[in-house]
Each structure stands twice: as structure tokens, then as C-alpha cells.
C-alpha positions in Angstrom: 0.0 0.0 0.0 1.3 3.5 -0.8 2.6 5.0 2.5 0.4 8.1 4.1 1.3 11.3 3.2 0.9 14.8 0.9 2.8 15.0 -2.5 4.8 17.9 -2.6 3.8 18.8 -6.2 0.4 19.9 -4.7 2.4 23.2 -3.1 5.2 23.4 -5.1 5.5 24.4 -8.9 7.8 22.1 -10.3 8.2 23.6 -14.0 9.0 27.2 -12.4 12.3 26.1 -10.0 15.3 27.4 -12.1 17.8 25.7 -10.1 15.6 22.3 -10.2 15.6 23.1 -14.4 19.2 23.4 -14.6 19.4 20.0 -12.9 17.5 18.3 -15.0 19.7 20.2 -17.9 22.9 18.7 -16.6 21.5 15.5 -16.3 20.3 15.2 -20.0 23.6 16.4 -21.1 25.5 13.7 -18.9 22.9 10.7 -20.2 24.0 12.2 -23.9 27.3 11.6 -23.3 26.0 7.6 -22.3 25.3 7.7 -26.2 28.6 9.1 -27.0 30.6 6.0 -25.8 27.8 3.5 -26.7 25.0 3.1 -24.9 21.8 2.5 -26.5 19.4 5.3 -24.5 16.7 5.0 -27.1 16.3 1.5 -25.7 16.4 2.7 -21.9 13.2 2.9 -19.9 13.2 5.6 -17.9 11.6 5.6 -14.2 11.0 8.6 -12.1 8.0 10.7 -10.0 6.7 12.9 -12.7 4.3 13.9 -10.3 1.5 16.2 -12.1 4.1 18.4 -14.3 6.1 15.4 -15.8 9.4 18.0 -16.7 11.8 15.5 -16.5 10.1 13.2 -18.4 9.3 15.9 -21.4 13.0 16.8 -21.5 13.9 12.9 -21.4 11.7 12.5 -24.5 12.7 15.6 -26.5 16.0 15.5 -26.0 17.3 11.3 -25.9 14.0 10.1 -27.6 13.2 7.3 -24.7 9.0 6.4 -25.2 9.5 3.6 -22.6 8.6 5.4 -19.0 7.4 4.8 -15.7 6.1 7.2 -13.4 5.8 6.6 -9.4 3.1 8.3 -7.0 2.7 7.1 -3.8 0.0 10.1 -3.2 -3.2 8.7 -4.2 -5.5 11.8 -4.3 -2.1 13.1 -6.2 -2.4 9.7 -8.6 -5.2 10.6 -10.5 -3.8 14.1 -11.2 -0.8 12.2 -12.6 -2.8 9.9 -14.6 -5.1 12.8 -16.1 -1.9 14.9 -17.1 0.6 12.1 -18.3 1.6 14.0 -21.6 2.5 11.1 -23.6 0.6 7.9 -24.1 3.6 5.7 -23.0 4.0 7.2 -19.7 3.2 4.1 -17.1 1.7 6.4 -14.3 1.4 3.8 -11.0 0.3 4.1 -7.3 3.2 2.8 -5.2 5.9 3.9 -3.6 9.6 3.2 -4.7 10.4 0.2 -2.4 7.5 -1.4 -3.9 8.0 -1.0 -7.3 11.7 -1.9 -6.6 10.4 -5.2 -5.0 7.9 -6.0 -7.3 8.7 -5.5 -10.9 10.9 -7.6 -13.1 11.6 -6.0 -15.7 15.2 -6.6 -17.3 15.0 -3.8 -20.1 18.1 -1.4 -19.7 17.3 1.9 -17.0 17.7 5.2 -16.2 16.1 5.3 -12.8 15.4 9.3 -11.4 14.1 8.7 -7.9 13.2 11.9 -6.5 11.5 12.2 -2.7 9.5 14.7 -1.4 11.2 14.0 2.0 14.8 14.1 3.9 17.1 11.4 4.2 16.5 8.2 6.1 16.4 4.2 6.8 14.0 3.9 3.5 15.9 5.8 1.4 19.5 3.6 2.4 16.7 0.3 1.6 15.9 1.6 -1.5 19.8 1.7 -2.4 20.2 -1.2 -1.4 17.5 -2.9 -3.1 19.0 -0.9 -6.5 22.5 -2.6 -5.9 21.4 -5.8 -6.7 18.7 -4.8 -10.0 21.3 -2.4 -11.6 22.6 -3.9 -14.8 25.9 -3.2 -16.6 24.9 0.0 -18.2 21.7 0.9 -16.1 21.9 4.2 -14.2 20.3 5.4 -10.8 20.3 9.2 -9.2 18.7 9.6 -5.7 16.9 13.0 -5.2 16.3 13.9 -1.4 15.6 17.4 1.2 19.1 18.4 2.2 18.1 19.6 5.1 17.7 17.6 8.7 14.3 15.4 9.1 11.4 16.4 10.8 12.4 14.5 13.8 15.6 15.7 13.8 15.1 19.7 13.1 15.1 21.0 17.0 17.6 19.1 18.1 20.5 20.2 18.9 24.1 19.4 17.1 25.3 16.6 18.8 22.0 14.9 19.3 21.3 15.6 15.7 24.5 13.6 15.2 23.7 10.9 17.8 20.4 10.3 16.0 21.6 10.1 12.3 24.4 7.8 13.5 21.6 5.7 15.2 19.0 5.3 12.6 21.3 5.6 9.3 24.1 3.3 10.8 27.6 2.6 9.2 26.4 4.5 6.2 26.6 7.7 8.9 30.2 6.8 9.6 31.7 9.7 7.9 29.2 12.6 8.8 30.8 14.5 11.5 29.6 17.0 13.7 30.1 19.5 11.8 28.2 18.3 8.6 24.9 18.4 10.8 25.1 21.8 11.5 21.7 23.0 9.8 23.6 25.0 7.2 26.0 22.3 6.3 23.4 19.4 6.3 23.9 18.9 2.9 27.5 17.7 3.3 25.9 15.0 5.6 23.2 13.6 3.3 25.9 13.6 0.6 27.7 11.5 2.5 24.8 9.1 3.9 24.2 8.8 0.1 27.7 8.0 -1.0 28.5 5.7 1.3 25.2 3.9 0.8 25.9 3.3 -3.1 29.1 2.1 -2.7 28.0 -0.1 -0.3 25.1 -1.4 -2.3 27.5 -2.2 -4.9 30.2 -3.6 -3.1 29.7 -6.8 -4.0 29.1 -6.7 -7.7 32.4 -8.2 -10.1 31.1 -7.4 -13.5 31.4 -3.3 -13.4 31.6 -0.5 -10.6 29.3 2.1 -9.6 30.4 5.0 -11.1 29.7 9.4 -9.5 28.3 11.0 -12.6 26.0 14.0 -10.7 26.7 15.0 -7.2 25.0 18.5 -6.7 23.1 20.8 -4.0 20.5 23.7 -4.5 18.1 25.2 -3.0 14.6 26.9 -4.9 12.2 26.9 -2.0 14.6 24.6 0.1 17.7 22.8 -0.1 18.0 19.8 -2.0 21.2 16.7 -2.7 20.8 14.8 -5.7 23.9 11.5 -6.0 24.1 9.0 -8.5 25.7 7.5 -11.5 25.9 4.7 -13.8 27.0 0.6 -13.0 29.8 0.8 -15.6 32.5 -1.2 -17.3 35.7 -0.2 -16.6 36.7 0.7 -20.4 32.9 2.4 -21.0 33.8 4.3 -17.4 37.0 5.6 -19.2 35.6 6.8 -22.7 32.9 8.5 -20.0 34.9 10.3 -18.0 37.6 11.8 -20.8 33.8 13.2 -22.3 32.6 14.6 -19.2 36.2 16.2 -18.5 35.5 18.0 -21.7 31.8 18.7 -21.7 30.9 19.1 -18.0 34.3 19.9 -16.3 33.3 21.8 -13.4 31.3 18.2 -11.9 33.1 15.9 -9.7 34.1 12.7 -10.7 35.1 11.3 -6.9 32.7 10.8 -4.3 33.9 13.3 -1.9 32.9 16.4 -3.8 29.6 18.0 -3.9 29.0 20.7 -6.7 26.8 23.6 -5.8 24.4 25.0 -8.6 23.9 28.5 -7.9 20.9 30.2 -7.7 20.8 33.9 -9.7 18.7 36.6 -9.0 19.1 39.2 -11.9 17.0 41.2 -13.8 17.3 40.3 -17.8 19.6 43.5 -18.1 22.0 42.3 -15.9 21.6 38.8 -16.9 22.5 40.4 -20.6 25.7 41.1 -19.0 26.6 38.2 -17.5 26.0 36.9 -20.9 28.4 38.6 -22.4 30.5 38.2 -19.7 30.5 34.8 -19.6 30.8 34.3 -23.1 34.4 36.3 -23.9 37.8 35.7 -23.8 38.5 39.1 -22.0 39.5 39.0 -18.5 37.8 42.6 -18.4 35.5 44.3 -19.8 33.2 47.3 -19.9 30.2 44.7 -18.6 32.4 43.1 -16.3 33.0 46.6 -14.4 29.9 48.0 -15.2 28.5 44.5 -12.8 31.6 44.9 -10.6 30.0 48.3 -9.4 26.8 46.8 -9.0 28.4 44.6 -6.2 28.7 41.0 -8.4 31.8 39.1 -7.8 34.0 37.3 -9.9 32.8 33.7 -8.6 29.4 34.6 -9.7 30.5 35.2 -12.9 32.9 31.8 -12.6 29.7 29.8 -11.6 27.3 31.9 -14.1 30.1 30.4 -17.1 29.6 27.0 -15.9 25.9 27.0 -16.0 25.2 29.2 -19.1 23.5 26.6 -21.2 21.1 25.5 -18.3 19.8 28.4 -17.1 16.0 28.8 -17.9 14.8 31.8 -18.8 10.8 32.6 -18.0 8.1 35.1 -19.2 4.7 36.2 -18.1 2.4 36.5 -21.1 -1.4 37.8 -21.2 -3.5 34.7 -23.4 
């Protein structure tokens, strides 16, 4: 039975969260690259929580052509709103959470699995890792999408019982998280880790390729959020992939220990037309460059405004 509980999508607009989009950007650029050194993503299903907006699964479509896809909600009054705005015919909307799906279907077609909760990190979330480690085939992919901030249960505490509890409900998987890393602001670093350290676990075990870090990032729209995963690799694909990443994405860790931040930016299109062309020459200054300099922008915004260019989104209002 789906597990009690409120969607998030029924307060939150998914489609309007320009971190979130330029997520889901560097994601479809880093399954391209799966193309690039010869994986067959046309043949992929793809599983994730479309929820009532189904972004991810439009820019999956568009942009790597994938017509096999599942969609999980767990919220029921939230399921029919799925079902009734499922924008292609091949979208499999069903009522369940992940561990059931996980432990019920069989399918052995080749995956790109986007599992994205509405919730912080916790026991169910390391099960559902776990679970994964042992379904993944050579190939397959799997990125974990979770609050980066402290549960529920967890958010009054103080440090050190916040540190206490994590280590007693997450277990080894909380070995590395020090005290530090639950400090509310850093909580992040924690999940990270929890999340690291409970795919390499999962995949401990397996001889015939190795779990490899393809997206480890933080941001925060309305709140903060960790996404972790990767793809079960051979070693020579794991290779090919990480010389085309070096070169496409170079600014995303390839280790486990790093997290990459995308930044948020608040500018009005004027200004963004500066960063533009900021971001875009060869000059290490410029007329724009100053002209933002006085304006109080700082060169790491426009370091972290290079790397993210091509994902920004950009939105309008418009009068119908």
C-alpha cells in the first residue's frame, strides 16, 4: 500500500524552479554523453515521480528520444492528477511507492532510474539503495533525489543529538558525517555523504562493473535539496565516459567526496544580458564586467554563471 502522506507537487511548482531546471539540464547532457561512448538510450526505460508536471520526463523524451517510462506516485488523491496529465501515451503512471516498485517488478529492459522524494534522508531511502545494488545492470543508471536539510524529527535538536540520532537510525552508512556536517547550514555535506556511502555499499559486492559518480550536486529553490548517482559501468565504457565529461561538464566531480553547488541567480534580464556577455568572452575585463563589478557581483558569480550558461532557464509572463 502507498505509504500516508501529501505529494509535494500539490504546493510546489515544479516547472517554475530554475535551479531544479538546470538539474534536469545537466543531467540530459550527462545521459548524452552515455550515447557518445555506446550506450543505446533510445532503448532505456526511464523511471522517475513525474508527479502532475512530468518535466523530466518531457526533457527525457525531447531530447534522448526514450518512449519507454514509468512514473511513481505514492500520493493517491495526487495519482489521479498524474494519470489525467501524463503527456505522452507511453508514460506508465502507478500508485506505489519506490520500495514497492523496486520489489515488485521484473523488468530486465536497460534503465535510467530518477528517484526523486518529497522528503529528507532516512532508513528507506539507504533500503531503496540497497535494493537498486542488486537490480542495476551493466549500463543501467540510478540518481537519488532527497531534502538536504535535517528530518522532521531531527530539526530541533541540537548538534550533537542531531549527530547521535543520524548515526543511530542511518548506521555505518553515517560513519563519515561529522559534527560539523549536521550543522543545519552544512546538512547537505551529511546527506551527501549518507548517500555516498550507501551506493558504494550497495555495490560492493558486484564483479562485473563499478558504480560510477556522474551527478553529485546541491541547490536550494524553495529549500535545499542533494541529488547523488551515477551509472554501473565497465571499466573501459567508465573511461571513454569520464575523458567526455572532462570536456563537456568539467566543473562536476568525478570522486565521491565532492559536492557541486548550482547557484541560484537573482538578476533582472539587463543584468543577466551582462553576464551573458560576460561569460561568453575571452577578456578578463571588460566594460560589462565593471559595469556589474560596481553593482556589487563578484568574480565567482560570474565563474559559476560560465559554468551554467546553457542550463539556465529563462521565463516570461504572457497575457492569453
Amino acid at each position: 500500500m502507498p505509504r500516508p502522506g501529501r505529494s509535494t507537487a500539490k504546493f510546489i511548482a515544479y516547472d517554475l524552479r530554475p535551479a531544479k531546471q538546470s538539474e534536469r539540464g545537466l543531467l540530459v547532457d550527462m545521459l548524452r554523453i552515455g550515447g557518445d561512448v555506446g550506450l543505446s538510450l533510445r532503448n532505456y526505460r526511464y523511471v522517475g515521480m513525474g508527479a502532475n508536471r512530468f518535466y523530466d520526463f518531457l526533457l527525457i523524451h525531447k531530447y534522448l528520444g526514450l518512449r519507454n517510462m514509468v512514473s511513481l506516485e505514492y500520493d493517491e488523491d495526487m495519482y489521479e492528477r498524474a494519470r489525467y496529465n501524463a503527456p505522452y501515451s507511453f508514460i506508465d503512471v502507478r500508485n506505489m511507492t519506490v520500495a514497492d516498485f523496486l520489489a515488485s517488478d521484473s523488468s530486465r529492459e536497460p534503465e535510467i532510474l530518477w528517484l526523486d522524494y518529497d522528503g529528507g534522508i532516512g532508513p528507506d531511502i539507504v533500503a531503496d539503495i540497497n535494493a537498486i545494488g542488486s537490480r542495476l545492470k551493466v549500463g543501467d543508471y540510478c540518481f537519488m533525489t532527497v531534502s538536504g536539510g535535517p528530518p522532521r524529527v531531527m530539526d530541533q535538536l541540537s548538534d550533537a543529538d542531531r549527530l547521535a540520532t543520524l548515526q543511530d537510525t542511518m548506521g555505518d552508512v553515517s560513519g563519515n558525517v561529522t559534527l560539523e556536517d549536521v550543522e543545519r547550514s552544512n546538512f547537505p555535506d551529511a546527506v551527501h555523504k549518507i548517500l555516498s556511502a550507501s551506493f558504494k555499499n550497495a555495490f560492493a559486492m558486484r564483479t562485473d562493473g563499478r558504480f560510477r559518480p556522474l551527478l553529485q550536486v546541491e541547490y536550494s529553490d524553495s529549500m535545499p535539496m542533494v541529488t547523488v548517482g551515477g551509472a554501473l559501468l565497465a571499466d573501459g565504457t567508465w573511461h571513454s565516459y569520464r575523458q567526455k565529461m572532462a570536456q563537456a561538464l568539467p566543473f562536476l566531480p568525478a570522486e565521491w567526496s565532492t559536492l557541486y553547488t548550482i547557484r541560484s541567480f537573482y538578476l533582472t534580464e539587463k543584468e543577466r544580458a551582462l553576464f551573458d556577455l560576460v561569460a561568453t568572452s575571452s577578456r578578463s575585463r571588460s566594460r560589462e564586467k565593471n559595469l556589474l563589478k560596481k553593482m556589487g557581483f563578484k568574480d565567482k558569480e560570474f565563474a559559476a554563471y560560465a559554468e551554467l550558461i546553457r542550463y539556465l532557464p529563462r521565463y516570461v509572463e504572457t497575457a492569453v
